[in-house]
C-alpha positions as CSV (number, residue, x, y, z in Angstrom):
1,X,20.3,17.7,0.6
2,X,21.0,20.2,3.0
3,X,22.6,17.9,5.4
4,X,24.3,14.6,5.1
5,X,22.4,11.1,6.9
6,X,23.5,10.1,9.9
7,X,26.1,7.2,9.1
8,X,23.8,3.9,8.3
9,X,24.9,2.1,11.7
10,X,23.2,4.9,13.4
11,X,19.9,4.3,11.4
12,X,16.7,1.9,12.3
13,X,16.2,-0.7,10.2
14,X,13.3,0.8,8.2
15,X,14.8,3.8,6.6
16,X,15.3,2.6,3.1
17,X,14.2,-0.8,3.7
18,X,12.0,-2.8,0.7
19,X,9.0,-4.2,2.2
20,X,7.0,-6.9,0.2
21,X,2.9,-6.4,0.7
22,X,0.9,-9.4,0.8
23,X,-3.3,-9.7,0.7
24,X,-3.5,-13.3,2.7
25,X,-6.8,-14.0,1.6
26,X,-5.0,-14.5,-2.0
27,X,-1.5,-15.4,-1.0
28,X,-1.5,-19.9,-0.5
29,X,-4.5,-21.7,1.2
30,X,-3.6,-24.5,3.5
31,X,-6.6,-26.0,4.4
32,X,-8.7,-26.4,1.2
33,X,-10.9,-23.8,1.7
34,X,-10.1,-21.4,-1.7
35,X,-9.2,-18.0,0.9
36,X,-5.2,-17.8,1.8
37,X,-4.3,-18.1,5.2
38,X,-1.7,-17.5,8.0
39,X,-0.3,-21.1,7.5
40,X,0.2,-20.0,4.4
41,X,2.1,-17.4,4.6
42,X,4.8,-19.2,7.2
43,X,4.7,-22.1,4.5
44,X,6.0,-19.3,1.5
45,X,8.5,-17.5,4.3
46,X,11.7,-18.9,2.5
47,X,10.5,-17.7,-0.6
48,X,10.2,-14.1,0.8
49,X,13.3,-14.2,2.1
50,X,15.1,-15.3,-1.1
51,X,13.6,-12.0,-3.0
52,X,16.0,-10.1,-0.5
53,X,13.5,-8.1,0.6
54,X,13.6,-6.6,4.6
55,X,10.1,-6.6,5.6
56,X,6.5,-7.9,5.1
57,X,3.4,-5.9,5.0
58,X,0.3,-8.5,5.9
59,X,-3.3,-6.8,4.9
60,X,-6.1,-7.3,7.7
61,X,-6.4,-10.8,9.5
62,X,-8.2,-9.4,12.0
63,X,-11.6,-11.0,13.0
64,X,-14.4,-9.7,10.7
65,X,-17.3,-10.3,9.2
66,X,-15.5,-9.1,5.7
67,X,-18.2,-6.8,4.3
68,X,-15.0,-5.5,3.5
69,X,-12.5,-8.5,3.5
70,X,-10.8,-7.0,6.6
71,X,-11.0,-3.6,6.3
72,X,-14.4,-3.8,9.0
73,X,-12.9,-4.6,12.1
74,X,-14.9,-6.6,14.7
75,X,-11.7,-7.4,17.5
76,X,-8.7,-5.9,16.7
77,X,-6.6,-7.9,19.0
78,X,-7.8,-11.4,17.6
79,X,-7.8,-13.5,13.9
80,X,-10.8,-14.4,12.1
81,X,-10.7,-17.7,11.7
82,X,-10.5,-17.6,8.4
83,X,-6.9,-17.0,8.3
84,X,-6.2,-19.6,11.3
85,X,-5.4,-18.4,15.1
86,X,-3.5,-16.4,17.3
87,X,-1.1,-19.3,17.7
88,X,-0.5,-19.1,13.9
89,X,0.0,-15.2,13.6
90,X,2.7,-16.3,16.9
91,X,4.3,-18.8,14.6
92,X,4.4,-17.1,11.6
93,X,6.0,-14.0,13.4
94,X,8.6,-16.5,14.8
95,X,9.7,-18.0,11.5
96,X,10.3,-14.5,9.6
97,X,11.9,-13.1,12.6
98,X,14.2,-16.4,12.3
99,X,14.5,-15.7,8.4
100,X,15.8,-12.1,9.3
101,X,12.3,-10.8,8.0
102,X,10.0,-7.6,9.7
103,X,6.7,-7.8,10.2
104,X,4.1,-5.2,9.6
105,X,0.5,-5.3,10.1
106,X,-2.3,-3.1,9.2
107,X,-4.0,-0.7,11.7
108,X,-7.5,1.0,10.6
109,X,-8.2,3.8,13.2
110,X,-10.9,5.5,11.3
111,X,-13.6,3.0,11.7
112,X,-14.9,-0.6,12.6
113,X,-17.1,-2.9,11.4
114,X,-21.0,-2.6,12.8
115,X,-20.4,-5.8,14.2
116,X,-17.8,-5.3,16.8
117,X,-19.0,-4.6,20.5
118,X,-18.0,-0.9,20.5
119,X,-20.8,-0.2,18.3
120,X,-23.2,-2.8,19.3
121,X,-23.2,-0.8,22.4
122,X,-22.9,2.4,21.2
123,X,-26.4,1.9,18.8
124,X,-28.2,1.2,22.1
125,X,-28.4,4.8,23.7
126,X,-27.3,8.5,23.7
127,X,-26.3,7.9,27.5
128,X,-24.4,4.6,27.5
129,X,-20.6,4.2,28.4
130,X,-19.8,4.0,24.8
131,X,-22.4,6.5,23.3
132,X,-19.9,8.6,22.4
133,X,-17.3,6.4,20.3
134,X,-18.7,6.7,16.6
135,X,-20.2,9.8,15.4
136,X,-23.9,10.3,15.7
137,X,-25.6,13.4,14.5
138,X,-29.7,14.3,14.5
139,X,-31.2,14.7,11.7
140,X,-31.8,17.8,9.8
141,X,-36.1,18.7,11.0
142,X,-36.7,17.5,7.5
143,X,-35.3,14.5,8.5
144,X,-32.5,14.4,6.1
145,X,-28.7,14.0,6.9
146,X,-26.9,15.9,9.1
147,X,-24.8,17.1,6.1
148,X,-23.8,16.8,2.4
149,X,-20.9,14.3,3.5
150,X,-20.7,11.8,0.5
151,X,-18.9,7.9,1.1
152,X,-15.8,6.8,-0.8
153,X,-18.3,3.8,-2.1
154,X,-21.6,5.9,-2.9
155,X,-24.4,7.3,-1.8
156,X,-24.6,9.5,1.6
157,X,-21.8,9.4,4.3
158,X,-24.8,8.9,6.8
159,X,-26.8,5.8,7.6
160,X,-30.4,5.7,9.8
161,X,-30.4,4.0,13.3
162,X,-33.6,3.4,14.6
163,X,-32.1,2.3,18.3
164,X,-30.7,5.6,18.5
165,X,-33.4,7.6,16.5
166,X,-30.0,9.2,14.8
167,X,-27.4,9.1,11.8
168,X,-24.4,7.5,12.4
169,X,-21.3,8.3,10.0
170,X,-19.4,6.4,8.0
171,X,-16.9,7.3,4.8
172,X,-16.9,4.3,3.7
173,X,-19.1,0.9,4.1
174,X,-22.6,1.7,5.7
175,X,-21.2,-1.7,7.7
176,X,-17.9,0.8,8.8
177,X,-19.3,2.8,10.7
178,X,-17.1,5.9,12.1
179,X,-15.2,6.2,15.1
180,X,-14.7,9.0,17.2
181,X,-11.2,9.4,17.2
182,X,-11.2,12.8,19.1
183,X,-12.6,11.5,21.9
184,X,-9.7,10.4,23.9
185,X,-11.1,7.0,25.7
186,X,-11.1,5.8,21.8
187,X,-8.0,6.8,21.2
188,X,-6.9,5.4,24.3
189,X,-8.4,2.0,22.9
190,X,-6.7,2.2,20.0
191,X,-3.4,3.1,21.5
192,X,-4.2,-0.7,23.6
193,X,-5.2,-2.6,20.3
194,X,-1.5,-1.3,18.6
195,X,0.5,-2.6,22.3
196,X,-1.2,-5.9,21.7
197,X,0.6,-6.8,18.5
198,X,3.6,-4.7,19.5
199,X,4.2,-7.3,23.0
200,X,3.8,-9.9,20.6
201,X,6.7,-8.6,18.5
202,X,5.3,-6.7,15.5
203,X,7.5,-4.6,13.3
204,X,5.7,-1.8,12.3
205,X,2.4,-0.6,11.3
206,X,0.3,0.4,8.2
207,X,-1.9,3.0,9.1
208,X,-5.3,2.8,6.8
209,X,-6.7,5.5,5.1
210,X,-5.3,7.5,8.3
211,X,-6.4,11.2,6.7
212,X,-10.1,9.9,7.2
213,X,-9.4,9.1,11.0
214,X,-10.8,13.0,12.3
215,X,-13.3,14.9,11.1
216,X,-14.8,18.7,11.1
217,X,-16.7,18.8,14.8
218,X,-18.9,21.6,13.5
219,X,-20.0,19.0,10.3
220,X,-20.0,22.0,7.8
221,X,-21.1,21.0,4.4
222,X,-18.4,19.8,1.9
223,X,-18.0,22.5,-1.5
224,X,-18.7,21.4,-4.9
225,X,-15.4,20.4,-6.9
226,X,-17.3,20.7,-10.9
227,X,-16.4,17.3,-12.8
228,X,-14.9,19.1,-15.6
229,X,-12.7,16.6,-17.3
230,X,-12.7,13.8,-14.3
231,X,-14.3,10.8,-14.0
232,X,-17.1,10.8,-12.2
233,X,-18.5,7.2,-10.5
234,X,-19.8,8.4,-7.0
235,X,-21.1,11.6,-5.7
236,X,-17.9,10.9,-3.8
237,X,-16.3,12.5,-6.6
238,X,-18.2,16.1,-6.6
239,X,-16.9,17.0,-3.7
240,X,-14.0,18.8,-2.1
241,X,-13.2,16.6,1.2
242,X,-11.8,19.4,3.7
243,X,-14.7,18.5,6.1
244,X,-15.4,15.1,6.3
245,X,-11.1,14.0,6.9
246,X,-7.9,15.2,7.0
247,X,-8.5,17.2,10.5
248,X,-5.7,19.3,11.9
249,X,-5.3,17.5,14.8
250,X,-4.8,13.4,13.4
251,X,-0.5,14.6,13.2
252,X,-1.3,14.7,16.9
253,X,-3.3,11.3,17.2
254,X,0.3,10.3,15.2
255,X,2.2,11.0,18.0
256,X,0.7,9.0,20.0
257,X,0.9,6.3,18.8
258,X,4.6,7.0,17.7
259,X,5.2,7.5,21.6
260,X,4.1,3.6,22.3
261,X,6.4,3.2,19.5
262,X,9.3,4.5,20.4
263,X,9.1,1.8,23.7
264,X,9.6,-0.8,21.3
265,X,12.2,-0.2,19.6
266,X,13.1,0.8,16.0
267,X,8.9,0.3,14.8
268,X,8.1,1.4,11.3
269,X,5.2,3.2,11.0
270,X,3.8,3.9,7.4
271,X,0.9,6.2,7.0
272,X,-2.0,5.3,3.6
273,X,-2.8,9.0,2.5
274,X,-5.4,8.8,-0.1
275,X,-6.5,11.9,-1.6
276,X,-5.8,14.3,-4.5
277,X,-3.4,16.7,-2.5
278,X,-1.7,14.2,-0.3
279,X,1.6,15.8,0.1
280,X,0.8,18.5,3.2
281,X,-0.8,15.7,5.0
282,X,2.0,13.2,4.2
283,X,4.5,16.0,5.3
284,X,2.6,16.7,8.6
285,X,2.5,12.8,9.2
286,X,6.0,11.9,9.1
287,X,8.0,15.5,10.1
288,X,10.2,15.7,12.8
289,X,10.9,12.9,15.2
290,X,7.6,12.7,17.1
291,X,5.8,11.6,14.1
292,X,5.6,8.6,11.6
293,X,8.2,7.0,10.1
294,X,7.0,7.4,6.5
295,X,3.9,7.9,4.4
296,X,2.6,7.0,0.7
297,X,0.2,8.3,-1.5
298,X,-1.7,7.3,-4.8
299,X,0.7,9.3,-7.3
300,X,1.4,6.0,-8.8
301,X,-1.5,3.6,-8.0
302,X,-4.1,5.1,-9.9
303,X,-1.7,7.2,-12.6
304,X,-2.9,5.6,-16.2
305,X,0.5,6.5,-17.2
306,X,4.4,6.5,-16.3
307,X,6.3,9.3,-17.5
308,X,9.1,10.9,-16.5
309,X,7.8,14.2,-15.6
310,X,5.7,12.0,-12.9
311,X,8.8,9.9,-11.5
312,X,10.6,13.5,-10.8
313,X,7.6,15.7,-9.5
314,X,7.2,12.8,-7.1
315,X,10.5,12.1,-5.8
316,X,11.3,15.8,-5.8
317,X,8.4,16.5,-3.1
318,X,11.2,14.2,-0.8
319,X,14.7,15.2,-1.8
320,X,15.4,17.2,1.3
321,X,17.1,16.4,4.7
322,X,15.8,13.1,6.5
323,X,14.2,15.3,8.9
324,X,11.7,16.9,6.3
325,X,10.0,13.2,6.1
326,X,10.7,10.0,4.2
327,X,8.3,8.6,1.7
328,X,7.4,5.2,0.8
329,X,6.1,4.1,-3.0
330,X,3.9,1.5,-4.2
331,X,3.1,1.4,-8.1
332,X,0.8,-1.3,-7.2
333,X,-1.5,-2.9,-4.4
334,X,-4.6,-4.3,-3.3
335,X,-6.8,-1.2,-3.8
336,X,-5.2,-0.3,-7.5
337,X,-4.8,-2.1,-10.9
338,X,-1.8,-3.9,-11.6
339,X,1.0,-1.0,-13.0
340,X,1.8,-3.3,-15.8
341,X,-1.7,-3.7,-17.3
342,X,-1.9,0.0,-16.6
343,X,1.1,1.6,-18.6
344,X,2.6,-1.4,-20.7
345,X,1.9,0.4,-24.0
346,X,-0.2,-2.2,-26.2
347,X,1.9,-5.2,-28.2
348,X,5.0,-4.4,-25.8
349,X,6.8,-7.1,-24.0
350,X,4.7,-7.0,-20.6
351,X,7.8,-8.7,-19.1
352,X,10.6,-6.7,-20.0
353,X,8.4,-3.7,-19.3
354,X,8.0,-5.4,-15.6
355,X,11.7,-5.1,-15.2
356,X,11.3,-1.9,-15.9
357,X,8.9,-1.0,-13.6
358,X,10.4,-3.2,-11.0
359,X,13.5,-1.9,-11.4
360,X,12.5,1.4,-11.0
361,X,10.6,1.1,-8.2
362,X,14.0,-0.1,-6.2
363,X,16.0,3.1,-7.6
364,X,13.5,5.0,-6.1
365,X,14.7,7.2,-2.9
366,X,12.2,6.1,0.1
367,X,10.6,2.6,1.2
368,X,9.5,0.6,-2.1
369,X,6.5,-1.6,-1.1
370,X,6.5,-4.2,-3.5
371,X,3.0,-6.2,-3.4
372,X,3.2,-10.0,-4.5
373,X,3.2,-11.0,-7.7
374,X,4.5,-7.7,-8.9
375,X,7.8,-10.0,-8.6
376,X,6.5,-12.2,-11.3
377,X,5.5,-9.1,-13.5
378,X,1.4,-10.3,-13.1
379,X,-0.9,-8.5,-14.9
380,X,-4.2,-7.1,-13.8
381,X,-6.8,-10.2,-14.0
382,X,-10.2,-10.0,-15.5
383,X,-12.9,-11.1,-13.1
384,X,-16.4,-11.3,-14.8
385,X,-19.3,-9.7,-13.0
386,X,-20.8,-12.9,-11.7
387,X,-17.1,-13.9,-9.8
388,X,-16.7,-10.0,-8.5
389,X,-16.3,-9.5,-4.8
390,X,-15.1,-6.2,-4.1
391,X,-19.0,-4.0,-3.1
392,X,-17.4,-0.8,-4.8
393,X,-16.8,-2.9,-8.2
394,X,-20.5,-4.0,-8.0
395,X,-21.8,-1.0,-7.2
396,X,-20.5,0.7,-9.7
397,X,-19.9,-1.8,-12.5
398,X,-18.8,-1.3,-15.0
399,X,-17.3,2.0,-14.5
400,X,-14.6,1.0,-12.4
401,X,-12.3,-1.9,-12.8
402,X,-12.9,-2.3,-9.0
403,X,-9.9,-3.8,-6.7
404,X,-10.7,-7.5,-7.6
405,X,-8.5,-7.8,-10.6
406,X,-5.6,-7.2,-8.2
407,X,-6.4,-9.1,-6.1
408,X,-6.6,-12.7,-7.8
409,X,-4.5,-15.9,-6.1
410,X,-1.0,-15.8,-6.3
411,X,0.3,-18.4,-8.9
412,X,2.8,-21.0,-7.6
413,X,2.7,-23.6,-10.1
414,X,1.1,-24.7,-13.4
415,X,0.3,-27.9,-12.8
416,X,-2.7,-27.4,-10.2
417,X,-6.0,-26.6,-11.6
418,X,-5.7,-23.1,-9.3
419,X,-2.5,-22.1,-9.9
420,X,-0.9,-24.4,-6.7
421,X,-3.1,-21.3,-5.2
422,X,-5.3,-24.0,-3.2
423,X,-6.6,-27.7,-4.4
424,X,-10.2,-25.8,-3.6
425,X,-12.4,-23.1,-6.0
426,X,-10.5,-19.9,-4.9
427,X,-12.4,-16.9,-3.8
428,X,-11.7,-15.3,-6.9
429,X,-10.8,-17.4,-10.1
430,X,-7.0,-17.6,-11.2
431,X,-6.1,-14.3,-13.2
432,X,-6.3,-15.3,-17.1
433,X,-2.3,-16.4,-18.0
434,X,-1.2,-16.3,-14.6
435,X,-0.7,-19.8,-14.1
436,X,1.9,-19.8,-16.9
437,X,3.5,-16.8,-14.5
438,X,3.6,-18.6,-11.7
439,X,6.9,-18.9,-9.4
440,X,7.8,-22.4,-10.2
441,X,7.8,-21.4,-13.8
442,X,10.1,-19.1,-13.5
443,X,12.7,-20.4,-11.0
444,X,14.5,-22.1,-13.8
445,X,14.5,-19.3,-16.1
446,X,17.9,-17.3,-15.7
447,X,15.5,-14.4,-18.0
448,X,12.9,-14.4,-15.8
449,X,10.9,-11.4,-14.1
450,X,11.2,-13.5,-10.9
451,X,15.0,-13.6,-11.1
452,X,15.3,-10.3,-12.7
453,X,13.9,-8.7,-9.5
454,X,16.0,-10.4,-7.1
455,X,18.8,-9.6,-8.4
456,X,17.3,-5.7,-8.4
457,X,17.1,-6.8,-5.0
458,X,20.7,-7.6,-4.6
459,X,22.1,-4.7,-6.5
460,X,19.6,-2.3,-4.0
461,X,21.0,-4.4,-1.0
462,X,24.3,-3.5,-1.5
463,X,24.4,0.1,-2.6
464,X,23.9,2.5,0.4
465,X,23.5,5.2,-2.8
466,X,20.4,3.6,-3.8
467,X,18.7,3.2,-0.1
468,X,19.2,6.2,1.5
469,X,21.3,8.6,-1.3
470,X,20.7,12.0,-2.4
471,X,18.1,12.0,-6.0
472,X,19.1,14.1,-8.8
473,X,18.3,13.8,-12.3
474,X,20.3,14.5,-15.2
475,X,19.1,16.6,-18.1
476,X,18.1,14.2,-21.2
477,X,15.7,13.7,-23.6
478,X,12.5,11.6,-23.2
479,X,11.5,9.2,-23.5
480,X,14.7,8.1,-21.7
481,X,14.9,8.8,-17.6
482,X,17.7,9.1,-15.7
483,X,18.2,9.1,-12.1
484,X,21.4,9.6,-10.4
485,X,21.7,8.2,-6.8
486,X,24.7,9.2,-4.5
487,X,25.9,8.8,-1.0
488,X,29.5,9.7,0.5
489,X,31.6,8.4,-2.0
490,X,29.3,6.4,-4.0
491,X,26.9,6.9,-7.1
492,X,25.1,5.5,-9.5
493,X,23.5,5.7,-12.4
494,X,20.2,4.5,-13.6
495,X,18.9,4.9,-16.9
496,X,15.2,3.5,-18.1
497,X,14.0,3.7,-21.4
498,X,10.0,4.4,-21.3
499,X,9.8,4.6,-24.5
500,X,9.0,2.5,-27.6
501,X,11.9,2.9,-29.6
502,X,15.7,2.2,-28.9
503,X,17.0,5.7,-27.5
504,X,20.8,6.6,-27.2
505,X,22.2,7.6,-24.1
506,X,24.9,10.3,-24.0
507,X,28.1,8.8,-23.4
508,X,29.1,11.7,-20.8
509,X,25.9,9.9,-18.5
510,X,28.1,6.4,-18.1
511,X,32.0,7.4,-18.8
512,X,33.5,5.1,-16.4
513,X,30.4,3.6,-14.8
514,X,30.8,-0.2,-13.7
515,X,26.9,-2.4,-14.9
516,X,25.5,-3.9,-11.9
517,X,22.2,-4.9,-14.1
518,X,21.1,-4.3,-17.4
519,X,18.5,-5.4,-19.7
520,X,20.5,-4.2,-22.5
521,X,23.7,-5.5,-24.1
522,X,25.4,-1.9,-22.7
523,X,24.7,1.9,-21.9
524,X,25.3,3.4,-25.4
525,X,21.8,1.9,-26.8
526,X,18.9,1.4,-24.7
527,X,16.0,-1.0,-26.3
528,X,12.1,-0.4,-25.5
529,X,12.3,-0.5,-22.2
530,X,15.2,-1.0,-21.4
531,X,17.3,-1.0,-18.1
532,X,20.7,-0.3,-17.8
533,X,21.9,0.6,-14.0
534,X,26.1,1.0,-13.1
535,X,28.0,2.7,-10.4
536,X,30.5,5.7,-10.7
């Protein structure tokens, strides 16, 4: 690091913080209806706060008419009533604030659902106040789309309006259809939908799928990208997207809204970058000061394996000065199988290789996002065609394990017939073993994922090395990983073994380190995988 960080009085609470996602559709239903609610999340507060971590992330609550379970806006300043009221957003804000808890909320600036007002009134003329808020285009004189533009969920980027005698856009849902975020006025509206939530007392913000917010105003065609050894599932896939997202002027959308920010207070703002080749947009987002706080990517959410080589490449993309940007890292969340089913090596201990992952996850240098259950070790569920949800899963079934698997109730207890989820059919079933997971099961267990992650939490808590220290890594042998974390006068050293095998560490790695958590009896030996973590 070229520079040293600021001393950590002098940073906002965000930088290096741990923030704990949670999809409330699936987190506890209240009121016997089998979808999560707001209510339900207040109710579980204490048990947030006991993991240690500094913030939550809540997915959309927003009203909608869930084509999309959220994702398809229809008022961005008010709850569905689904998930309860205003009053009970107000309340739970209250009791995490009380707890010593953040709270972050989703924003989705690239499009709405076809059901809120904007777009009712858009569809009805080329000439109306709000014609110009979503992106129409004529069609070609054949009477095709305007363009080759593919969506994320199949089929053409473009759906017919008859009101309009015109395409509208939209990358993903034909139901989300796509605003016109250069045009100022929506900006402007957005800019009033993000001071809502901030005068009631919001944290931060989760900017979704934010690359797709702009588009190319001259709609040139999208190039071929040849399958060669990918997977293909959508037409999605065959294209190169330098077109239909990832405009070069969304950084300065970003600094717009970091400028209502910046009135608040110290407000974390995280930017979603999907995308093969996040890292120049993710740089772009977040560089400098007038810009997000942090962004994250999919280099872990949808990588089939962990390895080594994959930990460094990412983590060395954001070793430089704080001002160069500051990442966050999820290895799982509500868009991507669970990281356990996807690289615990068959007949492994899926729970020590949870402590694993969990553990390395918090050595990490940026924001970990650690999305609920992942504290339990849960792994992905397997929801049969007949029970799926998500549209892209049906759509495309079954070549794609499609996002319901992760997104199963949270377990609580084992006595209820749904997992203490609800005392009502859930929304999706119970994930298959998941009950015999659940939290109350492992509160008593001093061995437990549950207790091995808080005190991972702990251990992260009180090491300024791990939360805002340089990242090197030490020269050894896989399948062993090392990762040396240091700050001022403090280091530490954490070893993982991701292999199968017990590996031997070299004893000049842990001369005179003191443990601080281990899943091995010491540093010498390292079991499958094995943890073994100590300080310099």
């Amino acid at each position: 690091m070229e520079n040293p960080p600021p001393p950590e009085t002098a940073l906002p609470w965000w930088r290096g913080a741990v923030v704990y996602q949670i999809y409330p559709r699936s987190y506890l239903d209240t009121n016997g209806d089998g979808i999560g609610d707001l209510p339900g999340i207040t109710r579980k507060l204490p048990y947030i706060a006991a993991l240690g971590v500094e913030a939550i992330w809540i997915s959309p609550f927003f009203k909608s008419p869930m084509s999309d379970f959220g994702y398809d806006v229809s008022d961005y300043c008010d709850v569905d009533p689904i998930f309860g009221t205003l009053a009970d957003f107000d309340a739970l804000l209250a009791g995490a604030h009380r707890l010593g808890l953040k709270v972050i909320i989703d924003q989705v600036y690239a499009h709405t659902s076809d059901a809120h007002d904007w777009f009712a009134q858009s569809r009805e003329s080329r000439d109306n106040p709000y014609a110009d808020w979503y992106v129409w285009k004529d069609p070609k004189p054949d009477g095709t789309p305007p363009n080759n533009w593919q969506s994320v969920f199949g089929g053409a980027a473009w759906t017919w309006d008859a009101r309009r005698q015109q395409y509208y856009m939209h990358n993903f849902l034909s139901t989300q259809p796509q605003l016109n975020v250069h045009n100022r006025v929506v900006q402007d509206a957005l800019v009033a939908a993000a001071k809502f939530w901030l005068d009631k007392g919001v944290d931060g913000f989760r900017l979704d799928a934010i690359n797709f917010a702009m588009f190319d105003p001259d709609f040139r065609d999208n190039p071929p990208w040849p399958a060669g050894s990918r997977t293909i599932t959508r037409p999605f896939d065959l294209q190169h997207h330098i077109h239909n997202q990832s405009h070069p002027d969304i950084p300065v959308f970003m600094e717009r809204i970091r400028e209502l920010a910046n009135n608040y207070g110290a407000i974390f703002t995280v930017a979603e970058v999907p995308g093969p080749d996040p890292l120049p947009e993710m740089s772009a987002f977040t560089a400098g000061e007038k810009r997000l706080s942090s962004a994250y990517s999919f280099d872990f959410l949808y990588a089939s394996r962990l390895s080594p080589r994959r930990v460094k490449a990412s983590q060395m993309n954001w070793a430089g000065p704080f001002s160069e940007g500051w990442p966050s890292w999820a290895f799982s969340n509500h868009d991507a199988p669970r990281c356990v089913s996807r690289w615990c090596p068959p007949g492994a201990d899926m729970r020590q290789f949870a402590k694993l992952t969990n553990a390395l996850l918090l050595c990490l240098r940026g924001n970990p996002i650690l999305y609920q259950g992942e504290e339990l070790g849960l792994p992905q569920a397997e929801v049969a065609f007949v029970d799926l949800q998500d549209p892209e899963a049906i759509a495309n079934w079954p070549r794609t394990l499609g996002r319901d698997g992760a997104r199963t109730p949270m377990p609580w207890s084992k006595g209820n017939t749904f997992a203490g989820f609800s005392e009502a059919k859930p929304w999706l079933p119970v994930g298959q073993g998941h009950a015999e997971l659940a939290a109350s099961e492992q509160e008593s267990d001093p061995d437990s994922v549950l207790n091995f992650t808080r005190s991972m939490l702990n251990v992260r808590a009180n090491s300024a090395a791990l939360r805002l220290g340089e990242v090197e890594f030490p020269d050894v042998p896989e399948p062993l990983f090392a990762l040396r974390r240091s700050l001022g006068g403090e280091t530490v050293i954490c070893l993982f073994n991701l292999g199968a095998d017990d590996v031997s560490v070299p004893a000049e790695l842990t001369a005179g380190a003191k443990p601080l958590i281990s899943t091995a009896p010491g540093p010498m030996t390292l079991p499958q995988h094995g943890v073994w973590i100590g300080r310099l």
